[in-house]
Z-matrix of the N, CA and C atoms (Angstrom, degrees):
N
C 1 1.446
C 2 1.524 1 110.97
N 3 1.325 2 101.16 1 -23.65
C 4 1.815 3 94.38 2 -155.30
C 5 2.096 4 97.50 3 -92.47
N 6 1.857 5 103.24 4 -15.99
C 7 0.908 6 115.98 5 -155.51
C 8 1.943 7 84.20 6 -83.68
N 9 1.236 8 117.73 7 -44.43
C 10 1.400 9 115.53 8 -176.68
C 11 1.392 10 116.80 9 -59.55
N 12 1.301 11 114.76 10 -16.75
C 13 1.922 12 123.28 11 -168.58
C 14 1.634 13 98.45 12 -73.02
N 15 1.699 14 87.42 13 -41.26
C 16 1.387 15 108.84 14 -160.94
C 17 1.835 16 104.16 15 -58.67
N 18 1.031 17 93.50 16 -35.88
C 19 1.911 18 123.41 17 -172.07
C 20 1.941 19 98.02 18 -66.78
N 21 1.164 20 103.26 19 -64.30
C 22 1.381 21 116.81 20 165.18
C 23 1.212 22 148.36 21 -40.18
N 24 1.541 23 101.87 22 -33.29
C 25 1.400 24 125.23 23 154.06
C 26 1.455 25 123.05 24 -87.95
N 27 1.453 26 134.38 25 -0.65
C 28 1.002 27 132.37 26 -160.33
C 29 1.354 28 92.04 27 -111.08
N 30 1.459 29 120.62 28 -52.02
C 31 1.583 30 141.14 29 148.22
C 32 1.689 31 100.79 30 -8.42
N 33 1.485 32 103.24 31 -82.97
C 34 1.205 33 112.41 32 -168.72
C 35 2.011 34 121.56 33 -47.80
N 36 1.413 35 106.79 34 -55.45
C 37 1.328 36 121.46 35 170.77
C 38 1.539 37 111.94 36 -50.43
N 39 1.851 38 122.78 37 -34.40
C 40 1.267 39 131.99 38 -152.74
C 41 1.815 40 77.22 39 -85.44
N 42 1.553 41 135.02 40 -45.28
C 43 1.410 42 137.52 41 -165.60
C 44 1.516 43 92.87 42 -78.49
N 45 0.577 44 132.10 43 -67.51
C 46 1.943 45 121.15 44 169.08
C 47 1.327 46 125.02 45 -2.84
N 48 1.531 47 97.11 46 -62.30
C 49 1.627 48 120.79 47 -149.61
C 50 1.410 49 75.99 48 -86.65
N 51 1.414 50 129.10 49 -55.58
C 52 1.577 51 117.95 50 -171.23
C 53 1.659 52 123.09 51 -57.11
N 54 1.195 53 105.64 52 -45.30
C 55 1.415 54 105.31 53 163.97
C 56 1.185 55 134.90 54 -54.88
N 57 1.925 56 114.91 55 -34.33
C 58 0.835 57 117.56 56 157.20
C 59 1.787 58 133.12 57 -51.05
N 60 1.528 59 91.46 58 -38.52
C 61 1.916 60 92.33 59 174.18
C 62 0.776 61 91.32 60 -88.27
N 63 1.498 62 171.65 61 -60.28
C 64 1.288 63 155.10 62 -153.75
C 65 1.338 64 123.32 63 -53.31
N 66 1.940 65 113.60 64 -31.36
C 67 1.362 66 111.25 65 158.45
C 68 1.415 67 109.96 66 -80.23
N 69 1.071 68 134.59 67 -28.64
C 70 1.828 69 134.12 68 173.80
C 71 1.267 70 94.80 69 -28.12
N 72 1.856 71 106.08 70 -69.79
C 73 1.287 72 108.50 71 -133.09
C 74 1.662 73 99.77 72 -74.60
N 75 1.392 74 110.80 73 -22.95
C 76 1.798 75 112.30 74 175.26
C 77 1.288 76 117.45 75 -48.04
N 78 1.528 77 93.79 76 -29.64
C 79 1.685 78 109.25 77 -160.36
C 80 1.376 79 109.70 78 -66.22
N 81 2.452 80 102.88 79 -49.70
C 82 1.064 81 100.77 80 173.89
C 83 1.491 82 141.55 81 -72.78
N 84 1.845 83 94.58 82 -9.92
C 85 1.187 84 99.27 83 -166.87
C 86 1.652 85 109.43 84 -76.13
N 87 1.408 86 101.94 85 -40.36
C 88 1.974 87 124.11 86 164.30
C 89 1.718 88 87.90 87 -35.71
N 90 1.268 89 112.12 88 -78.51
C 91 1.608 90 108.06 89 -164.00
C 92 1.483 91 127.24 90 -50.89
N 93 1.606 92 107.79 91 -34.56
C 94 1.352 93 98.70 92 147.75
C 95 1.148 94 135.37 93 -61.55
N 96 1.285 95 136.51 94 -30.82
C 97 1.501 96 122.58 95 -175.32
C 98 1.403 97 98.51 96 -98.07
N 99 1.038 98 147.53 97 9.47
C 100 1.171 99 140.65 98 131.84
C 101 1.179 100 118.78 99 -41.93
N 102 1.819 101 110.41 100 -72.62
C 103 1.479 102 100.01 101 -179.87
C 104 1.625 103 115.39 102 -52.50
N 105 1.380 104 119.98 103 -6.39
C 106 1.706 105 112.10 104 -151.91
C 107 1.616 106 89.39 105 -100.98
N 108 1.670 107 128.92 106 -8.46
C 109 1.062 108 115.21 107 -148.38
C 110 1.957 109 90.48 108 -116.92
N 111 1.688 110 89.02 109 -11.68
C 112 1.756 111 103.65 110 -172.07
C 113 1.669 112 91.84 111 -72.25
N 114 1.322 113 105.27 112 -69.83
C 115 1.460 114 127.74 113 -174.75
C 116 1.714 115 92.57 114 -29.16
N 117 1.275 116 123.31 115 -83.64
C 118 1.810 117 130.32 116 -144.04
C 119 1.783 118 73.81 117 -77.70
N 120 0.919 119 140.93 118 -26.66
C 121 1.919 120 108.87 119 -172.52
C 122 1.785 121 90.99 120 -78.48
N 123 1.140 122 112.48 121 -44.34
C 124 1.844 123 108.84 122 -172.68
C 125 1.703 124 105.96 123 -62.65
N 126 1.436 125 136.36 124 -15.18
C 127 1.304 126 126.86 125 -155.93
C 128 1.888 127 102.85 126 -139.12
N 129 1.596 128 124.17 127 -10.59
C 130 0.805 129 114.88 128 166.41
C 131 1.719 130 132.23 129 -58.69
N 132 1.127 131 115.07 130 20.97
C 133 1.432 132 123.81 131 -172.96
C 134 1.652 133 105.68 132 -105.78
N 135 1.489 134 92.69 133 -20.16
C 136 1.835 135 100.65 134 170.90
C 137 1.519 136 120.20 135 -91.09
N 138 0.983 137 120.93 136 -22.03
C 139 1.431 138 136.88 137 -170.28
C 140 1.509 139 95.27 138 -58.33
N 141 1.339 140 139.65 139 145.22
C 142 1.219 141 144.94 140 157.51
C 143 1.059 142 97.11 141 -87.23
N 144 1.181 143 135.66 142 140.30
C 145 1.882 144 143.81 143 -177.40
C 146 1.175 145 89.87 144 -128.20
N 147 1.439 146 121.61 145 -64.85
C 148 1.808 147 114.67 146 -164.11
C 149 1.632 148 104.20 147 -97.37
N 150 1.531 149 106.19 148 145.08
C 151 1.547 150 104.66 149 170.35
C 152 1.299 151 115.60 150 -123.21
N 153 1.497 152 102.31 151 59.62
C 154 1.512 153 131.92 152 150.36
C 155 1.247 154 117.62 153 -43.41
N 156 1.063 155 122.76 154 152.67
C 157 1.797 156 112.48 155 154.10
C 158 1.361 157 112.65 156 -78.27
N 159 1.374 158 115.57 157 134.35
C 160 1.456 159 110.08 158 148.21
C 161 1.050 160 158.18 159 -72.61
N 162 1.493 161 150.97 160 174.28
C 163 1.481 162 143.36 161 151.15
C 164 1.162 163 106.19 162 -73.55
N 165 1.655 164 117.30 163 157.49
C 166 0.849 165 124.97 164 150.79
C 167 2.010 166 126.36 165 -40.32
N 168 1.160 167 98.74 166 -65.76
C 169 1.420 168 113.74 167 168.03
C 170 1.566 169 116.87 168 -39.02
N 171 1.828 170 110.64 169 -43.30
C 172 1.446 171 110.00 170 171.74
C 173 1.620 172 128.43 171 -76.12
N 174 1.367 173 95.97 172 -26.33
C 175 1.398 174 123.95 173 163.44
C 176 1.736 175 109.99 174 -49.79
N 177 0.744 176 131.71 175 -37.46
C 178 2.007 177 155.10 176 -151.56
C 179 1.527 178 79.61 177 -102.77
N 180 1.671 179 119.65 178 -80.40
C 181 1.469 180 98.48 179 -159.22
C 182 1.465 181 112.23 180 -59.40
N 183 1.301 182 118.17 181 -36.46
C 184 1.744 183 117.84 182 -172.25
C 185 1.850 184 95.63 183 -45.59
N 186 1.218 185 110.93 184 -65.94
C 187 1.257 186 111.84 185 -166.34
C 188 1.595 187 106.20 186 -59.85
N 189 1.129 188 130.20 187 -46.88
C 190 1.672 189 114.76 188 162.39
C 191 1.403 190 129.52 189 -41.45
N 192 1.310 191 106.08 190 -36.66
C 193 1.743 192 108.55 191 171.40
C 194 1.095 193 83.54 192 -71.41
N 195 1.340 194 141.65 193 -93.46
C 196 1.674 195 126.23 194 -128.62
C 197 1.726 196 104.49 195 -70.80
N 198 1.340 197 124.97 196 3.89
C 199 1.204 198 96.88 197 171.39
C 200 1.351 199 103.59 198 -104.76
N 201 1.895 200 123.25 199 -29.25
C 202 1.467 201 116.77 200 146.03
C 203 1.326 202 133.04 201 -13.79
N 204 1.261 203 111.36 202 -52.32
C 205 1.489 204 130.61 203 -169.06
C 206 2.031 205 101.01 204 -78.35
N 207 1.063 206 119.79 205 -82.47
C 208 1.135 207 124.60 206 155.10
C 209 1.585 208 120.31 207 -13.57
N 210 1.059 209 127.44 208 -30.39
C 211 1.660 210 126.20 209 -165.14
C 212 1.221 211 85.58 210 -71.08
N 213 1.250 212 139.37 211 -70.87
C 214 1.243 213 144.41 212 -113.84
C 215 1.534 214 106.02 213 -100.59
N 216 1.292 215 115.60 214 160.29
C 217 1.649 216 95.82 215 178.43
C 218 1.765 217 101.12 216 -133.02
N 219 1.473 218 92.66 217 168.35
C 220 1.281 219 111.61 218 -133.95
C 221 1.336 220 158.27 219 40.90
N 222 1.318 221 136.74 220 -101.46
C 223 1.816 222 106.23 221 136.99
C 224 1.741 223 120.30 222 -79.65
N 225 1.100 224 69.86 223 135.53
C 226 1.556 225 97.78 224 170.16
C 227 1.949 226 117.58 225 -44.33
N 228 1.216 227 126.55 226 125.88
C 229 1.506 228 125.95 227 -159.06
C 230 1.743 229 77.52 228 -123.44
N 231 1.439 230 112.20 229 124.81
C 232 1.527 231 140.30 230 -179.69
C 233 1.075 232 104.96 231 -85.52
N 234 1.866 233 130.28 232 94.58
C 235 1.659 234 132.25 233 179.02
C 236 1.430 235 91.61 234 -105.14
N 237 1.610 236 90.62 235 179.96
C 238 1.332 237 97.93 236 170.73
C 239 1.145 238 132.99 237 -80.13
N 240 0.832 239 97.58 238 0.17
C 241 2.254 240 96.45 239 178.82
C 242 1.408 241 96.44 240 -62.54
N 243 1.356 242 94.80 241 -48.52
C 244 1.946 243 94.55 242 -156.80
C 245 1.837 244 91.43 243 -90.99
N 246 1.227 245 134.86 244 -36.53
C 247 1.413 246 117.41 245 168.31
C 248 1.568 247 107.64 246 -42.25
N 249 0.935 248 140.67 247 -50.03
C 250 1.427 249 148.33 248 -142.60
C 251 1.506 250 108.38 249 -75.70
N 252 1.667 251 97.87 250 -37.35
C 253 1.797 252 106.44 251 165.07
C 254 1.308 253 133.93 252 -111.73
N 255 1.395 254 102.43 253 32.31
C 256 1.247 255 123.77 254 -175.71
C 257 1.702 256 101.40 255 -86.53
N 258 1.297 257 119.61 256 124.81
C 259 1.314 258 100.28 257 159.02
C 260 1.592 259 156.90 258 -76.46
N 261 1.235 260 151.43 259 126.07
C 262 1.653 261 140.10 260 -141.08
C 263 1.467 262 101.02 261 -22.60
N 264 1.203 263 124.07 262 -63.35
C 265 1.698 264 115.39 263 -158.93
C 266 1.439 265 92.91 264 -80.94
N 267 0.824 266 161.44 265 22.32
C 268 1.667 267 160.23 266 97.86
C 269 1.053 268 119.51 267 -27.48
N 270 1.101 269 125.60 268 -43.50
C 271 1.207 270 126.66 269 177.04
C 272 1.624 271 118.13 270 -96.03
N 273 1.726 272 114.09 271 -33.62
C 274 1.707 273 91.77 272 157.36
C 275 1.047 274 108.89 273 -83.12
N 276 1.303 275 146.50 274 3.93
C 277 1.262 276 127.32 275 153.77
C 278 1.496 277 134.18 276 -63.99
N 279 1.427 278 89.52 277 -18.21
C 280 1.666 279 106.47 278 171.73
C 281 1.569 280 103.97 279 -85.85
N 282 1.117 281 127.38 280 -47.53
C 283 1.627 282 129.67 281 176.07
C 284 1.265 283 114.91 282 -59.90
N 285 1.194 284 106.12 283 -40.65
C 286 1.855 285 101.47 284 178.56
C 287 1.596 286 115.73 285 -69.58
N 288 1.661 287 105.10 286 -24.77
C 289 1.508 288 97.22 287 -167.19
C 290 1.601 289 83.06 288 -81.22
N 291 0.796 290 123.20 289 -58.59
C 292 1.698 291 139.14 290 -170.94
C 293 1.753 292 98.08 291 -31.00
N 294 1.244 293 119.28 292 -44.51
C 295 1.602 294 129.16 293 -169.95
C 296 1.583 295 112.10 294 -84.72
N 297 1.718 296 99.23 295 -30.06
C 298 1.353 297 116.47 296 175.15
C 299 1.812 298 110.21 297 -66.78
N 300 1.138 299 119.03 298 -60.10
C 301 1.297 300 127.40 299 176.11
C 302 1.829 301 113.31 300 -45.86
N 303 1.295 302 98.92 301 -39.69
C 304 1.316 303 112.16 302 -157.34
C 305 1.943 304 87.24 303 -79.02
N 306 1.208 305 122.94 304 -49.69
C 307 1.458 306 122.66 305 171.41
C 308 1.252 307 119.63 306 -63.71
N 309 1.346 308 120.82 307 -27.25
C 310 1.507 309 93.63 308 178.54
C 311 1.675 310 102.46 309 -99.69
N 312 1.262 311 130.90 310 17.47
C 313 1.443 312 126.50 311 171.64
C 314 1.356 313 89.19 312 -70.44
N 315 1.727 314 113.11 313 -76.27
C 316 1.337 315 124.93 314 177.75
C 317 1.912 316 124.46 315 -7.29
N 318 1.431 317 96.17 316 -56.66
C 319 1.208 318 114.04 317 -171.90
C 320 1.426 319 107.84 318 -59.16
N 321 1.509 320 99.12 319 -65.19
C 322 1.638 321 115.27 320 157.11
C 323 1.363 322 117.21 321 -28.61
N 324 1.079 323 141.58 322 -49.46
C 325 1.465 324 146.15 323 -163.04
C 326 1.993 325 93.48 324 -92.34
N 327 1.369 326 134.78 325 -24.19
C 328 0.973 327 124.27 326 -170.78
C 329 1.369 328 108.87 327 -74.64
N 330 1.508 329 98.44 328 -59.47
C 331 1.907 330 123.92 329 172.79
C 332 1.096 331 97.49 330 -43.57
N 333 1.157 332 149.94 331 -84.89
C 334 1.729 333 167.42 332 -97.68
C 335 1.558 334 110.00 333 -136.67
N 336 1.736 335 113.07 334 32.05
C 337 1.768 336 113.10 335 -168.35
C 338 1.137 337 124.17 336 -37.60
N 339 1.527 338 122.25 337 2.15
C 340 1.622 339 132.39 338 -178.73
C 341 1.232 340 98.00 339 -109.04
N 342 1.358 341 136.10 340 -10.57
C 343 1.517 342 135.98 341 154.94
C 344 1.873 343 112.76 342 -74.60
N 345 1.309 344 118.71 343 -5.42
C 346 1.208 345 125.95 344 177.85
C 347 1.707 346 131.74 345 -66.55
N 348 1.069 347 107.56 346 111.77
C 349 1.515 348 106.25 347 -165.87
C 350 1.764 349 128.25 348 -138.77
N 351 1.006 350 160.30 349 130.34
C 352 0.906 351 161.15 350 -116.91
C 353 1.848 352 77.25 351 -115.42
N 354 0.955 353 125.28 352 99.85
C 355 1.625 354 134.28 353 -164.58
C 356 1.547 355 112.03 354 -144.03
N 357 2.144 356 99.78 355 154.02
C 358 1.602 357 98.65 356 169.81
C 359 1.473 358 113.05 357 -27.45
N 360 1.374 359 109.45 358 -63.52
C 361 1.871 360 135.60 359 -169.73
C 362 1.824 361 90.00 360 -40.80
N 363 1.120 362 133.08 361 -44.80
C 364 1.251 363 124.08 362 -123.52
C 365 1.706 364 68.31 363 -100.71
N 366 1.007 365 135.59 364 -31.90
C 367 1.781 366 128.66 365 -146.49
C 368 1.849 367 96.42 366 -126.07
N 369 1.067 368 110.58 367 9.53
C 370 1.536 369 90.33 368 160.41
C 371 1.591 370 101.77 369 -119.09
N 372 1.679 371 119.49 370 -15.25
C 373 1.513 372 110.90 371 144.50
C 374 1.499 373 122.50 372 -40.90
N 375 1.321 374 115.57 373 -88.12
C 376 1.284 375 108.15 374 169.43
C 377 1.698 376 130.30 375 -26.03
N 378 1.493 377 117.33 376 -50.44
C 379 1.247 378 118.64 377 -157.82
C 380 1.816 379 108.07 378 -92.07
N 381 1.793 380 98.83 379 3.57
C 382 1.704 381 106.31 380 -171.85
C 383 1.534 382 109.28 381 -130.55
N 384 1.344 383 118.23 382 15.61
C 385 1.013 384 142.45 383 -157.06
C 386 1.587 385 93.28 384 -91.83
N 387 1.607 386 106.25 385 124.94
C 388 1.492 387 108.69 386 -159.55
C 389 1.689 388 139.34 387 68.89
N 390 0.946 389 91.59 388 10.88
C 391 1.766 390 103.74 389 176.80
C 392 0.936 391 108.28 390 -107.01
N 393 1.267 392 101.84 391 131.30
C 394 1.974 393 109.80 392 -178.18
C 395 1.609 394 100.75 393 -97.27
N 396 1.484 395 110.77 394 139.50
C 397 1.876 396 133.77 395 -179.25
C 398 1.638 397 92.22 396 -42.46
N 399 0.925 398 105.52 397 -49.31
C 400 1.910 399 89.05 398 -170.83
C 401 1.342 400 99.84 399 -74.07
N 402 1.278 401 153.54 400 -21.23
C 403 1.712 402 131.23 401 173.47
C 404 1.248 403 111.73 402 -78.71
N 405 1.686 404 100.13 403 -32.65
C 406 2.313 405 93.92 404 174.47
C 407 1.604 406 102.43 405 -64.42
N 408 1.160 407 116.93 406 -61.43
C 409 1.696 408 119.68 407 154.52
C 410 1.572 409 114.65 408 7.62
N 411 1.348 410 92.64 409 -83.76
C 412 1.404 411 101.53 410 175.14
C 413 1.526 412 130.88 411 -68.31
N 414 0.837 413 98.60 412 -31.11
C 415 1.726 414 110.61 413 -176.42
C 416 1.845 415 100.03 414 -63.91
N 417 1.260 416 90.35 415 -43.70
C 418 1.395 417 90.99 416 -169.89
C 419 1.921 418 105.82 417 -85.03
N 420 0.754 419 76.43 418 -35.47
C 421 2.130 420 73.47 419 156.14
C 422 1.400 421 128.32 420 -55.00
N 423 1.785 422 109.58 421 -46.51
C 424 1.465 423 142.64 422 -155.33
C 425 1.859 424 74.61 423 -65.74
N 426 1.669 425 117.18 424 -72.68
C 427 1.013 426 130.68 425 -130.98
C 428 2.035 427 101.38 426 -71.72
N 429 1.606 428 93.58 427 -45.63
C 430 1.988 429 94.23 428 -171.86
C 431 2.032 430 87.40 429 -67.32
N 432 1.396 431 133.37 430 -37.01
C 433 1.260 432 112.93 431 -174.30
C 434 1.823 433 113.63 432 -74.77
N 435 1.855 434 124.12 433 -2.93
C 436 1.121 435 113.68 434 -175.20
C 437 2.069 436 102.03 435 -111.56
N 438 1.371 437 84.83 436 14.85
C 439 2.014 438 101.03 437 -175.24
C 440 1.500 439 103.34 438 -156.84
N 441 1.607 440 112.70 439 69.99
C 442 1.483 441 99.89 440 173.39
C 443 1.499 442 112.45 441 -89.08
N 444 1.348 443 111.99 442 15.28
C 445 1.544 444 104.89 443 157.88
C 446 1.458 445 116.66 444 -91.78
N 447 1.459 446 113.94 445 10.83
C 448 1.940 447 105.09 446 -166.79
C 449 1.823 448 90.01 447 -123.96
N 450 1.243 449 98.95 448 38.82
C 451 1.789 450 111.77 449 177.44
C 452 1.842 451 109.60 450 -66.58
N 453 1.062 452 113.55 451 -32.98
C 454 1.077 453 127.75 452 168.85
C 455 2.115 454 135.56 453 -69.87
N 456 2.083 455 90.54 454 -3.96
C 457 1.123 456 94.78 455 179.99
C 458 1.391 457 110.89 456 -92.77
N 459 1.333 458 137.69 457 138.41
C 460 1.516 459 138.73 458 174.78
C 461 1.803 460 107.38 459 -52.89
N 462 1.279 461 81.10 460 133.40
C 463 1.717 462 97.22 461 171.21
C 464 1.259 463 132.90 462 -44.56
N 465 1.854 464 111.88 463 -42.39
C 466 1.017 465 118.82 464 165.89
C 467 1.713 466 129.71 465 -78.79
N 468 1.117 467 110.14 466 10.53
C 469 1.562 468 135.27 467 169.22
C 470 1.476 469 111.15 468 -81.48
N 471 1.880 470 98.27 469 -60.84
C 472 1.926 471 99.20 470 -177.27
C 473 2.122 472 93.11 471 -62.13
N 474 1.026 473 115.77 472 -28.87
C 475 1.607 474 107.17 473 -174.65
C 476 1.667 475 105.55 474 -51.77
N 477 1.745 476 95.65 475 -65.50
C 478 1.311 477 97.74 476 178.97
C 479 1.758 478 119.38 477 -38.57
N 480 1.229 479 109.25 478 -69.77
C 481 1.516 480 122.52 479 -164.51
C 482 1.996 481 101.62 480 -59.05
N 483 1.502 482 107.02 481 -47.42
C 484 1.690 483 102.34 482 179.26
C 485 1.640 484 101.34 483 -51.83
N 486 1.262 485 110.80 484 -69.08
C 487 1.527 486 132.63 485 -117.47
C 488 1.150 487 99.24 486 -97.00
N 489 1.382 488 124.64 487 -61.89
C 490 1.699 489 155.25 488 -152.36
C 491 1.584 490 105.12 489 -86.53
N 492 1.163 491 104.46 490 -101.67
C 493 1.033 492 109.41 491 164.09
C 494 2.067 493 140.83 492 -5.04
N 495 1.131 494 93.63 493 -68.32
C 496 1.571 495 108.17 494 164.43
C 497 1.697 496 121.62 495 -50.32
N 498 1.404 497 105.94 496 -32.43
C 499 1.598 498 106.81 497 -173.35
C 500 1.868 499 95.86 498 -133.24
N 501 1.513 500 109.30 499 61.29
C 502 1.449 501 103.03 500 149.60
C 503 1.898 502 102.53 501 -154.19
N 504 1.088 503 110.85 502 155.13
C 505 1.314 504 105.19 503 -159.38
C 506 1.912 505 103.95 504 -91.68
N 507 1.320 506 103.56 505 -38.36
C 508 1.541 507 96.87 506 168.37
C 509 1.658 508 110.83 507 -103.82
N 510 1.626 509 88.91 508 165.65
C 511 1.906 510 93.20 509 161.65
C 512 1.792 511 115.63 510 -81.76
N 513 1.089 512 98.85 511 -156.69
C 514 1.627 513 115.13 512 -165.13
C 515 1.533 514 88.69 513 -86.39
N 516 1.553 515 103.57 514 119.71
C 517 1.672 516 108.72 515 -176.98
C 518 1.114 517 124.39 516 60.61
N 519 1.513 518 124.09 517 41.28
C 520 1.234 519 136.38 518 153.76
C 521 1.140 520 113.24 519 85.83
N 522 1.319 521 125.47 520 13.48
C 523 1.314 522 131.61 521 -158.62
C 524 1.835 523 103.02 522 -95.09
N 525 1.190 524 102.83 523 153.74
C 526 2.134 525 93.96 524 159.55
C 527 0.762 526 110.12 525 -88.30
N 528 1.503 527 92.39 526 152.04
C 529 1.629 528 126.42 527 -169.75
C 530 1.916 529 96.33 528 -72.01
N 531 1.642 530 103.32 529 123.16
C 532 1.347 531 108.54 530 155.43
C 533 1.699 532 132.44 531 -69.79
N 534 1.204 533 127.21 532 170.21
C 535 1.755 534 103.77 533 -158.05
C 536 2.100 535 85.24 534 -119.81
């Protein structure tokens, strides 16, 4: 009897330890496609999708994104120079990955309540909550064509300051909102 408890507990600790890597590996696998979903929303503006002919003129912006993209090192930070010649599905392709990341943190933080945090993730939910991809789209169009000197500010900044920002009551970690 005492030898089966013994059996029972080893059982039990051996289902522990497995569960335990089994959420790891969710964790890592979540964290990979994160990075995989960060990467193709930051670089889908280079991808040739259609094998149209081009213009000259379209020819010029392609090559401005990819050398846009290229300047910078490590990931790539999305301003407006290169938003500006991005074409429409370039740009929800940039919002969706951008919305994508931002949902499966969320999700992550629901499953995993010790992953829960008063976070970026947590406050551009709140502050983007109900906005449809074509008005951030636009907004963020509205703004590099009503400031073509602030071409140089990251995309996800005019998000913050348009979009985010305006409709959440605290900052990131409880902090106040700066003006």
């Amino acid at each position: 009897m005492h030898h089966n408890v013994a059996v029972l507990q080893q059982c039990a600790t051996i289902l522990v330890f497995m569960k335990e890597v089994i959420v790891m590996k969710k964790l890592k696998a979540a964290n990979i496609f994160f990075a995989v979903v960060l990467v193709l929303g930051f670089t889908a503006p280079t991808f040739d999708v259609l094998a149209a002919e081009r213009s000259p003129e379209q020819k010029a912006d392609q090559q401005a994104l990819r050398e846009g993209l290229q300047e910078s090192l490590g990931m790539p930070v999305l301003k407006g120079n290169v938003w500006q010649k991005m074409p429409h599905d370039s740009k929800v392709a940039f919002v969706w990955g951008f919305g994508h990341v931002v949902s499966i943190e969320q999700h992550l933080m629901e499953k995993f309540p010790e992953l829960k945090r008063d976070s970026f993730v947590a406050k551009v939910v709140e502050g983007m909550a109900d906005i449809p991809m074509d008005n951030v789209i636009a907004r963020v169009d509205e703004y590099y064509g009503a400031n073509p000197n602030k071409l140089e500010t990251p995309v996800t900044n005019v998000m913050w300051d348009l979009m985010i920002k305006p409709n959440i009551k605290t900052g990131i970690a409880g902090r106040p909102l700066t003006k």
